[in-house]
SETI-184432 format. One line per field, with one value per residue: residue number from 0; residue in three letters; x, z, y of N, C-alpha, C in turn. Coordinates in steps of 0.1 Angstrom, whole numbers, plus 5000, padded with zeros to 4 digits. Layout:
REM residues N
marti <- (NUM_...)
dovo <- (ALA_...)
n.px <- (X_...)
n.pz <- (Z_...)
n.py <- (Y_...)
ca.px <- (X_...)
ca.pz <- (Z_...)
ca.py <- (Y_...)
c.px <- (X_...)
c.pz <- (Z_...)
c.py <- (Y_...)
This chain:
REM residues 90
marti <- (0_1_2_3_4_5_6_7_8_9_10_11_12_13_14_15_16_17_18_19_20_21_22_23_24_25_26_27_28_29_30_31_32_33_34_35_36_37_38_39_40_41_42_43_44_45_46_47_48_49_50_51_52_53_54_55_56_57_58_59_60_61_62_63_64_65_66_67_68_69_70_71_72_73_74_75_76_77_78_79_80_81_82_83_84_85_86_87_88_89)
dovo <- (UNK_UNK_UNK_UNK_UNK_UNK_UNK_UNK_UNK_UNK_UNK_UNK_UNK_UNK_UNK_UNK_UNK_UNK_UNK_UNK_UNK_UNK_UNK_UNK_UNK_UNK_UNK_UNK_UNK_UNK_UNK_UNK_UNK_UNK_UNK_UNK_UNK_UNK_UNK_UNK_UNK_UNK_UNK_UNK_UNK_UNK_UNK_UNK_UNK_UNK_UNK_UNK_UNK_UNK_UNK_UNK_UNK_UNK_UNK_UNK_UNK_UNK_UNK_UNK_UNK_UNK_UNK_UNK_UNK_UNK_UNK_UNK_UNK_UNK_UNK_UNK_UNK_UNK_UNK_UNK_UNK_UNK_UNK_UNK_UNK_UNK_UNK_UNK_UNK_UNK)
n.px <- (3754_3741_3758_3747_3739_3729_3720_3710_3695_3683_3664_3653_3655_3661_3661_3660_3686_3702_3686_3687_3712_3718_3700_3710_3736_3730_3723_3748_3777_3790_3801_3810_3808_3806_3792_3766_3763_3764_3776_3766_3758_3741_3713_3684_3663_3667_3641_3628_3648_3645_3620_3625_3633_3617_3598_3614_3616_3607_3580_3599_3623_3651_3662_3678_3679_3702_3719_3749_3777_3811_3826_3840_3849_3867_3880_3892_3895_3918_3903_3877_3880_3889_3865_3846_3862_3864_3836_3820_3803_3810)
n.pz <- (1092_1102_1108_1130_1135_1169_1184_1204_1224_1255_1273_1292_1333_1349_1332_1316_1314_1321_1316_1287_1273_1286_1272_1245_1248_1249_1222_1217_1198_1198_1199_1215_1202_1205_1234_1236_1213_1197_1177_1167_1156_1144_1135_1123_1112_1109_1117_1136_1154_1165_1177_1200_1220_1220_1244_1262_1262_1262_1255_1248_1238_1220_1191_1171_1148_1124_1095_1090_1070_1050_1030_1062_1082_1106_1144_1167_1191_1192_1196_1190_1163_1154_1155_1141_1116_1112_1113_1093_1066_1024)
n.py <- (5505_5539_5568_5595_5633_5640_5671_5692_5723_5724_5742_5755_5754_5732_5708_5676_5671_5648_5625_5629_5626_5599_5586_5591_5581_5553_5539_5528_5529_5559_5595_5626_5657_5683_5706_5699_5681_5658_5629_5598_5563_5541_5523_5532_5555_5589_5597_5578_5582_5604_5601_5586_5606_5623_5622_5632_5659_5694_5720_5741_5733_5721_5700_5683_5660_5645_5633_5619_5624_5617_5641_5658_5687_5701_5705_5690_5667_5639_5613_5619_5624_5600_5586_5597_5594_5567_5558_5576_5576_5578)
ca.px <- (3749_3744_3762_3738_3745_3721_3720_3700_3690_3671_3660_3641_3665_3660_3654_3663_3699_3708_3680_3686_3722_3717_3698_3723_3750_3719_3725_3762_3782_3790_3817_3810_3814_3804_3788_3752_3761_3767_3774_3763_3759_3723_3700_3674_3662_3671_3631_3626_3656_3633_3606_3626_3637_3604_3595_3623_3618_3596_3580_3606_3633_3652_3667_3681_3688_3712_3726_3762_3783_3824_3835_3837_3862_3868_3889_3888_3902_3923_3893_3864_3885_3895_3855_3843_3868_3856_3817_3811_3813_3807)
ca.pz <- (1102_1097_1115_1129_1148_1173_1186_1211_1233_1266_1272_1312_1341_1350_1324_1315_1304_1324_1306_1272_1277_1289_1258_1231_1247_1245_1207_1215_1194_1200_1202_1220_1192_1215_1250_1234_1203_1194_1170_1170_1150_1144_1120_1124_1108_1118_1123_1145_1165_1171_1182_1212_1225_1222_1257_1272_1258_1269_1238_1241_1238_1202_1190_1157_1145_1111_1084_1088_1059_1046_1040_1075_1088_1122_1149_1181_1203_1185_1197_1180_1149_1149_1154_1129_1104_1114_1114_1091_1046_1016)
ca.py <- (5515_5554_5576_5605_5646_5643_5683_5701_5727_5721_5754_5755_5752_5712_5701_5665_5667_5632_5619_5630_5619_5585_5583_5591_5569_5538_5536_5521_5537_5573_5603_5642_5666_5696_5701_5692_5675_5642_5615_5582_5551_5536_5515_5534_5565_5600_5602_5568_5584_5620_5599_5584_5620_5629_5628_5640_5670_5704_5727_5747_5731_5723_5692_5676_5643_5650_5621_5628_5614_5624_5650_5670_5692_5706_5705_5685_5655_5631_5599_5620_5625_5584_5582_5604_5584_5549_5555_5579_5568_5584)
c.px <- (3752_3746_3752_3740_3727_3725_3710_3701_3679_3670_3653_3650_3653_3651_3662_3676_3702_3703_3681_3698_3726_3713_3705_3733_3737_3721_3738_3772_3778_3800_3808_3813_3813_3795_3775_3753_3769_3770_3772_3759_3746_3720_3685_3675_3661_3652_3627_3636_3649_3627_3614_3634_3623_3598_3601_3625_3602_3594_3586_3620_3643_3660_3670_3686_3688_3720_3738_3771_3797_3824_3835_3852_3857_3880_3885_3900_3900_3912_3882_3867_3888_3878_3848_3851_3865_3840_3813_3815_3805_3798)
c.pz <- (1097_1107_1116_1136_1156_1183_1195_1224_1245_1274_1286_1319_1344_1349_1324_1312_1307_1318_1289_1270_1277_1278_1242_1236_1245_1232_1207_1213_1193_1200_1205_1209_1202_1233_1252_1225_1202_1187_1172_1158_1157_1132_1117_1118_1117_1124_1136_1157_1172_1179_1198_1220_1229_1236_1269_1269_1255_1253_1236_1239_1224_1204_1175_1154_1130_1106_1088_1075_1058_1035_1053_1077_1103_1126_1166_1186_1192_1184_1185_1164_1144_1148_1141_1113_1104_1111_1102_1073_1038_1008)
c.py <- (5529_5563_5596_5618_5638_5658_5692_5705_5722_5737_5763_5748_5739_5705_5685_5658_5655_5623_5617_5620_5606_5574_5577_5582_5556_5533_5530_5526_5554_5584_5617_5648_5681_5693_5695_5691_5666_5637_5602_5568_5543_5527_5519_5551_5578_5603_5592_5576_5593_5616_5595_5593_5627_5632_5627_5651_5676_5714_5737_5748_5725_5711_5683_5667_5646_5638_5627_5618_5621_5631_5651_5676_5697_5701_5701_5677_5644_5618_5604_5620_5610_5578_5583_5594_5571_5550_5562_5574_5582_5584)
């Protein structure tokens, strides 16, 4: 499985965040990196993932689905950091 950021703005007051949301956790595996970015754990390519965001999302609103692999650094909550070390390789 490949660990992926999924990342984005929603940009027009209500917009679909419960939707987008509901989304990203659907893939299973997951950890919060920020307040609109993600990680997650997939088998599917970061463009197959695009496509099913696609229409939950207005043209002007931004959204990235990103390989994530080790290295990384940062600084967060002890779970995302035991996450990030379990899901993501080299």
């Amino acid at each position: 499985m490949a660990a992926l950021l999924v990342t984005y703005d929603l940009n027009s007051p209500g917009q679909k965040h419960a939707k987008v949301l509901e989304k990203v956790k659907s893939f299973g595996g997951w950890a919060k990196l920020s307040e609109s970015s993600y990680a997650i754990t997939t088998s599917l390519t970061p463009s197959q993932v695009y496509s099913q965001f696609e229409s939950l999302l207005d043209s002007n609103d931004h959204i990235w689905i990103i390989s994530l692999k080790k290295p990384y650094s940062g600084f967060g909550p002890r779970k995302v950091i035991d996450w990030l070390d379990t899901n993501l390789t080299y």
